[in-house]
MIKE-402395 format. One line per 10 residues: number of its first residue (from 0); for each residue x, y, z of C-alpha. Coordinates in steps of 0.2 Angstrom, whole numbers, plus 5000, padded with zeros to 4 digits. Example, Ala and Ser with C-alpha at 12.3 -4.5 7.8 and 13.67 -1.06 7.14 Angstrom:
<recs>
0) 5062:4978:5039 | 5068:4995:5036 .
</recs>
This chain:
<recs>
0) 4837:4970:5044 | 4844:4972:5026 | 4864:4974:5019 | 4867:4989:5008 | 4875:4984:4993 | 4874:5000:4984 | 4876:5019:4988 | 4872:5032:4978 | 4873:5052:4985 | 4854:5052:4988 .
10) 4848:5032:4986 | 4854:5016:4991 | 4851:4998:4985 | 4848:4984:4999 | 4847:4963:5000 | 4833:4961:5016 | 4844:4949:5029 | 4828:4950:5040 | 4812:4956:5036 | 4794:4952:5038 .
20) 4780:4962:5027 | 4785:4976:5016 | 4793:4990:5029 | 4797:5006:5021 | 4809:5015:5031 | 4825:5009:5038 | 4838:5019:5049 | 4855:5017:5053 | 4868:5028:5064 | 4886:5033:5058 .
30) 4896:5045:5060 | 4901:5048:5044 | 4895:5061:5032 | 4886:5057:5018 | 4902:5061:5005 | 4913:5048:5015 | 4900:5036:5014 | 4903:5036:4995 | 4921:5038:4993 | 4931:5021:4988 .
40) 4936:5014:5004 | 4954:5008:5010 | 4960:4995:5022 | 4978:4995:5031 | 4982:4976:5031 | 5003:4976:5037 | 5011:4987:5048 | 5030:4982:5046 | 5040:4987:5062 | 5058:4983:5069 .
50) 5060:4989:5086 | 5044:4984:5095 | 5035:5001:5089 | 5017:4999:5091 | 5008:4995:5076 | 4991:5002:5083 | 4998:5016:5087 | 5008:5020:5070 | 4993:5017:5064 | 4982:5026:5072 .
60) 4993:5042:5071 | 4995:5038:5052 | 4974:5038:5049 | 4972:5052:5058 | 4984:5062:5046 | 4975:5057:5036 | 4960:5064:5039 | 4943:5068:5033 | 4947:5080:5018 | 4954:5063:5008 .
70) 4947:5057:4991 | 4946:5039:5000 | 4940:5033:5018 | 4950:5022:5028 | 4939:5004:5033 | 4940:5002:5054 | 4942:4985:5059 | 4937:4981:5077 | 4946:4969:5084 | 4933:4963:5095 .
80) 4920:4962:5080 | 4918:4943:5084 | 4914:4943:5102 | 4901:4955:5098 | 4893:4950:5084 | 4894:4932:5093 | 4883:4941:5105 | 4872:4948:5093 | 4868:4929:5087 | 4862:4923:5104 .
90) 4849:4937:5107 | 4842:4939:5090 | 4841:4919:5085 | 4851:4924:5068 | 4864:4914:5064 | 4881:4917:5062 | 4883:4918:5043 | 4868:4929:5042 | 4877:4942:5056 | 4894:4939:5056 .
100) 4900:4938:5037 | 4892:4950:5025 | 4907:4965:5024 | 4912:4965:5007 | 4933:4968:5007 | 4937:4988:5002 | 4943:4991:4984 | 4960:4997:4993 | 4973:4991:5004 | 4986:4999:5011 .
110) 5005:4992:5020 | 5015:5002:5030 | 5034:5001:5033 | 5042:5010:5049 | 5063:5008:5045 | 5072:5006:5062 | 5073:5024:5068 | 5091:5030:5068 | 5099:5038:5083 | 5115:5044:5091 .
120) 5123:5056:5102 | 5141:5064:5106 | 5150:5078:5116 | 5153:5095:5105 | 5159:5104:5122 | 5164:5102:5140 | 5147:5105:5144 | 5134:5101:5129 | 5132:5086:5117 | 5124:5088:5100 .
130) 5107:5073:5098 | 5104:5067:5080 | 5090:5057:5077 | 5082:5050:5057 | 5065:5043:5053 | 5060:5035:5037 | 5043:5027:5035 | 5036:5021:5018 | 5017:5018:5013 | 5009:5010:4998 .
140) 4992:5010:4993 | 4986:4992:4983 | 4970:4989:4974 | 4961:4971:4975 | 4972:4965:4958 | 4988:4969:4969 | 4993:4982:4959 | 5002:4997:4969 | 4992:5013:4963 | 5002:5023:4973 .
150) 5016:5024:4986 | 5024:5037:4998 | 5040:5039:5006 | 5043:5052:5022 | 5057:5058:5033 | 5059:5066:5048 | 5077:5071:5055 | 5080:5081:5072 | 5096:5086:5078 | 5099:5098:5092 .
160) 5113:5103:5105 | 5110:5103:5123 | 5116:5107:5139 | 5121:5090:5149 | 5108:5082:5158 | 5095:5099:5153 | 5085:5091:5137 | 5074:5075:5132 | 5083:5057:5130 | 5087:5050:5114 .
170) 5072:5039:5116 | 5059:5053:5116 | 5067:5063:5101 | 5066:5044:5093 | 5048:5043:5096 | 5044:5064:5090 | 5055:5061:5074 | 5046:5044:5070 | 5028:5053:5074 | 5034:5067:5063 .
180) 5037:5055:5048 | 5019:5046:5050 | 5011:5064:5050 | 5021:5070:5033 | 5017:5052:5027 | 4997:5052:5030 | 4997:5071:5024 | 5005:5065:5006 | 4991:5052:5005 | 4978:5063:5010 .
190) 4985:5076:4995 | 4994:5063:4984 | 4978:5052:4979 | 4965:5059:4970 | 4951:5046:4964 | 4941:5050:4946 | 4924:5038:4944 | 4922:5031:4928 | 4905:5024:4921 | 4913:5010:4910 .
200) 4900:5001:4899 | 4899:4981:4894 | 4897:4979:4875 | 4894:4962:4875 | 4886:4949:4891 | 4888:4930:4890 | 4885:4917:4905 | 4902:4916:4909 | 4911:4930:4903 | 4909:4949:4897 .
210) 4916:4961:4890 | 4918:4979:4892 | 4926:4995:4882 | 4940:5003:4892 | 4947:5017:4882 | 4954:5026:4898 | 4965:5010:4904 | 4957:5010:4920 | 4955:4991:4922 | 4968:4980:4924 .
220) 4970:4960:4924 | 4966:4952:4942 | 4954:4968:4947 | 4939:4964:4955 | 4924:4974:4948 | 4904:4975:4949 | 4892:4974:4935 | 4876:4986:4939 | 4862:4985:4930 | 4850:5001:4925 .
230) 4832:5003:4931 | 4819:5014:4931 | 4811:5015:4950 | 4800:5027:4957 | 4803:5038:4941 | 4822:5039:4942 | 4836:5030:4934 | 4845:5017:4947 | 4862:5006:4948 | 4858:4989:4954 .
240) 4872:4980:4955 | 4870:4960:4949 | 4885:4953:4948 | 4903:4953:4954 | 4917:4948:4942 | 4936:4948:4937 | 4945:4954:4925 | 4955:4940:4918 | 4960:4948:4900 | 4963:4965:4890 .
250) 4965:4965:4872 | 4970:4987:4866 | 4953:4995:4872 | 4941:4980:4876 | 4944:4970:4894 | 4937:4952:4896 | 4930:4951:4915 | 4924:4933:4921 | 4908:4933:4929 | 4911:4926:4949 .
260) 4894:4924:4959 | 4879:4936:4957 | 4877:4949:4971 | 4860:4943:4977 | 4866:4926:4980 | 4855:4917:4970 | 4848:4926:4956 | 4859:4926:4942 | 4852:4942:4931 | 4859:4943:4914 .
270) 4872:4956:4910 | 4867:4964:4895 | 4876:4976:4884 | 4875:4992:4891 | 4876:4987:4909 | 4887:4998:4919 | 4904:4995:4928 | 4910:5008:4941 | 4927:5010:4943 | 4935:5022:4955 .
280) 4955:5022:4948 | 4970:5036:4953 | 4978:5034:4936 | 4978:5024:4922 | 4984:5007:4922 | 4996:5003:4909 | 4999:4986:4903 | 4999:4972:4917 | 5011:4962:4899 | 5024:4976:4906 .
290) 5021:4974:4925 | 5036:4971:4937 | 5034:4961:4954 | 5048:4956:4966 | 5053:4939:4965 | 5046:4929:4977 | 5062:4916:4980 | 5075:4932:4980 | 5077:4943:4994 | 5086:4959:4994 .
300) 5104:4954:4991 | 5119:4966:5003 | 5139:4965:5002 | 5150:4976:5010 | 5156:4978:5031 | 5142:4991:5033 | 5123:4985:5038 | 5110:4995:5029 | 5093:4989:5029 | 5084:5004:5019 .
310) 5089:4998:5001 | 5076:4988:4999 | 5061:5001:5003 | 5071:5012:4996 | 5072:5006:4976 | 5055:4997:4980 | 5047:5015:4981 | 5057:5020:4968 | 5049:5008:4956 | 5032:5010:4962 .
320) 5032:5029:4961 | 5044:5033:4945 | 5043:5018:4933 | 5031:5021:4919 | 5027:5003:4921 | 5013:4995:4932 | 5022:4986:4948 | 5013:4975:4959 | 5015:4970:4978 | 5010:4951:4975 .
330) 5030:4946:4977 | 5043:4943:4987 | 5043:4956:5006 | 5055:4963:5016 | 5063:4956:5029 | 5050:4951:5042 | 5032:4955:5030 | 5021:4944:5027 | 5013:4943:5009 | 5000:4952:5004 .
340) 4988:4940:5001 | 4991:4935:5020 | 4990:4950:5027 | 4972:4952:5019 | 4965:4936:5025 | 4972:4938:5043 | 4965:4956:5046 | 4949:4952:5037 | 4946:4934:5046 | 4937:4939:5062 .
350) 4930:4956:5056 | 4915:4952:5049 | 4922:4950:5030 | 4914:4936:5019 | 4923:4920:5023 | 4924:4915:5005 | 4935:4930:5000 | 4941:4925:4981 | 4956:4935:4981 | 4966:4933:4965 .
360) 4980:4945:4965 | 4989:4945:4948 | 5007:4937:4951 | 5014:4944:4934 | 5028:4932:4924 | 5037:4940:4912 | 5050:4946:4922 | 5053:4950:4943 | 5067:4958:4950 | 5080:4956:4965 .
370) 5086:4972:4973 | 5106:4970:4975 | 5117:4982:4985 | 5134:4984:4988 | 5144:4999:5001 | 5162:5000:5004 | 5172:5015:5010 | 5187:5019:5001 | 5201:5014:5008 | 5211:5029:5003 .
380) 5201:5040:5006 | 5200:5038:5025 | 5208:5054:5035 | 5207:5056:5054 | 5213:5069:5066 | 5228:5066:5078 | 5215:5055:5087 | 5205:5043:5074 | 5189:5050:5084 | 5186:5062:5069 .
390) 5188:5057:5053 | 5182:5062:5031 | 5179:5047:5021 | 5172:5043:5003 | 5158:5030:5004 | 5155:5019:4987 | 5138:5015:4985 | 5133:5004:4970 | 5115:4997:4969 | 5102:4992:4955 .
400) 5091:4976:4954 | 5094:4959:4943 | 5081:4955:4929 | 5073:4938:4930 | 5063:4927:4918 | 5046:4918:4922 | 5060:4902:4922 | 5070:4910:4934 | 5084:4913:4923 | 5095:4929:4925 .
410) 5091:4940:4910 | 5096:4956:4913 | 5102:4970:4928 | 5102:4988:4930 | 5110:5000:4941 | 5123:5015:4944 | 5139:5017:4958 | 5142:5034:4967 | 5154:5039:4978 | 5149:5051:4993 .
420) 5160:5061:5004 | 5156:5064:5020 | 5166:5075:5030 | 5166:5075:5053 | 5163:5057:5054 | 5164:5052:5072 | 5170:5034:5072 | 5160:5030:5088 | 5145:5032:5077 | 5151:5030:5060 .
430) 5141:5017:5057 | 5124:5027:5061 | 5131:5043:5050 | 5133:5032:5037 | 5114:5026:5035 | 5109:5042:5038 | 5120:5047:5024 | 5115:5034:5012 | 5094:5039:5015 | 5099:5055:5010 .
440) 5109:5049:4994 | 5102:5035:4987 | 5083:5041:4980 | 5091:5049:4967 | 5103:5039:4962 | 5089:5024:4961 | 5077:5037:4951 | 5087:5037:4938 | 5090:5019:4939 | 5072:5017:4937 .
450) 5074:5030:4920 | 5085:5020:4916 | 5076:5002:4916 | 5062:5010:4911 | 5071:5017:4893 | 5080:5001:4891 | 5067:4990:4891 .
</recs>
């Protein structure tokens, strides 16, 4: 028996687990092709549900959109990995370090959000009544530093008439626009992220510490990297990898990385200059100095009669998607998700993944913000027919998030108000066309607010 710790797209560079003699050959069955065998590999961690949606399933219909044609594979997790591999103990004599804990943890993670699907129904005619249903689901994809290298946001809306009693129940169009929302999210993953390799180089070793030149910003601070090492075998140059570090510093172009444990266990290789670091990255990183975080003490604060509980997705995606600044998902959740670092240990803890996981995701200081909200309808601007069962109304929506200091101190806000008039308003479901009105309002309105933090800071 022996664990792969290195890939390549015709070798591969192994640790024996098990071995007697000198065996040549080895052999292993998967089902993936060779390609996905090399891609960067990604692991969901949080599935964030409201209405007792299942997460398996929201999962499962979100992986398979995804698809094969993606620049990343998605890690499976069996649930009964323990069980098994308990099993595996007990016939072969190995013990359960040695079968049970060797999986290193994927470069990426990914958290999904399903907002509470919105739904409603009313008469249009003696005979026919007019079903509108909205989905919203938001994704983020996470590297091992908790910076968000990407995020997605999809919707799905069906709204029909039907003949009384003749078409399917608001529950089932719920379920179809929700399924509809995964699809179109795992379809802007599979298109949206595109990974580049970079063959960084180390320009100096030490026992402790290296350092490596990084003119691409493709390294940030908390990022776990490998060191490989070049060697000539069987007439071919080879990538072993010797070490496992983090980086802890960048200074312009140069990155300082600590050195953690060598990859081997025991040996501990010397770096030396020259030696390689691999880094598959979606875009540069830009300056963890500049990164943003949610405060992790300050949820999302919401005044006003009408409950809304998309803001806070809402102008999260924004950030991570338009700011020119890094943000980083090592803050405060929404309502009901459990941190990051969390959700990685509880997915990973009976998998199969290395007990001594080492996570240090970068918690950055200068400055977190607190998503703040505020929707009133205007008074005046209230107009019903004979009635009051049909009414035109003028929401104002003013949103924007408060700037915080590493002490906690207020610093700073942004944000913009604007009204939206919405016209046919049943009263009985007022409250539902009002949320749906707001999801369709509100990301532009929190883009430029994100413009705008970005050119004022």
């Amino acid at each position: 028996m022996i664990r792969v710790v290195h890939a390549d797209s015709d070798y591969a560079v192994a640790l024996p687990v098990l071995m007697s003699g000198t065996s040549s050959q080895f052999s292993k069955i998967s089902a993936n092709t060779r390609q996905a065998l090399n891609k960067p590999k990604a692991l969901v961690v949080d599935v964030l549900t409201y209405q007792g949606e299942s997460k398996d399933l929201i999962e499962q219909i979100f992986s398979d959109a995804i698809g094969e044609n993606a620049s990343f594979t998605l890690t499976p997790v069996n649930k009964r990995y323990s069980t098994l591999a308990q099993s595996v103990s007990e016939q072969t004599g190995l013990s359960n370090q040695e079968t049970q804990h060797q999986r290193e943890l994927p470069e990426f993670f990914i958290r999904i959000n399903v907002i509470p699907v919105i739904g409603y129904q009313q008469q249009v005619g003696k005979m026919t009544q007019q079903q509108v249903v909205h989905s919203e689901v938001f994704a983020e994809m996470i590297d091992r530093s908790g910076r968000v290298i990407y995020s997605a946001h999809a919707t799905d809306e069906i709204s029909e008439t039907i003949s009384q009693g003749m078409g399917f129940s608001l529950g089932t169009r719920k379920e179809v626009a929700l399924k509809n929302a995964l699809v179109k999210l795992g379809q802007q993953f599979q298109k949206g992220i595109q990974f580049t390799r970079s063959d960084l180089q180390v320009s100096s070793g030490g026992s402790d510490t290296i350092t490596i030149q990084d003119t691409g910003e493709r390294l940030t601070t908390g990022m776990k990297i490998h060191v490989y090492n070049r060697e000539k075998v069987a007439q071919r140059q080879v990538l072993i990898p010797t070490w496992e570090a983090t980086v802890v510093e960048r200074q312009g172009n140069k990155v300082k990385a600590q050195l953690d444990f060598p990859v081997s266990g025991n040996d501990r290789l010397p770096v030396r200059s020259g030696d390689s670091i691999l880094v598959d990255s979606h875009a540069a990183v830009g300056d963890s100095k500049l990164a943003r975080v949610l405060c992790s003490n300050l949820h999302t604060e919401q005044v006003g009669e009408i409950p809304f509980y998309g803001f806070g997705p809402l102008i999260y995606h924004a950030f991570t998607s338009q700011s020119k600044r890094p943000f980083y998902a090592t803050g405060s959740g929404f309502k009901g998700q459990t941190s990051l670092k969390t959700s990685i240990v509880k997915m990973t803890e009976n998998a199969g993944f290395k007990k001594q996981l080492d996570l240090k995701l970068y918690v950055p200081k200068e400055e977190c913000l607190q998503p703040a909200f505020k929707i009133q309808v205007q008074e005046d601007s209230i107009k019903c027919n004979t009635d009051q069962s049909i009414c035109d109304a003028t929401l104002v929506l003013a949103g924007g998030a408060r700037r915080f200091n590493e002490k906690q101190e207020r610093v700073g806000a942004v944000g913009l108000q604007q009204e939206v008039n919405l016209k046919g308003i049943n009263t009985a479901h007022r409250h539902a066309m009002y949320n749906i009105q707001m999801f369709k309002a509100l990301p532009k309105i929190l883009n430029q607010i994100v413009q705008k933090a970005d050119s004022g800071q």
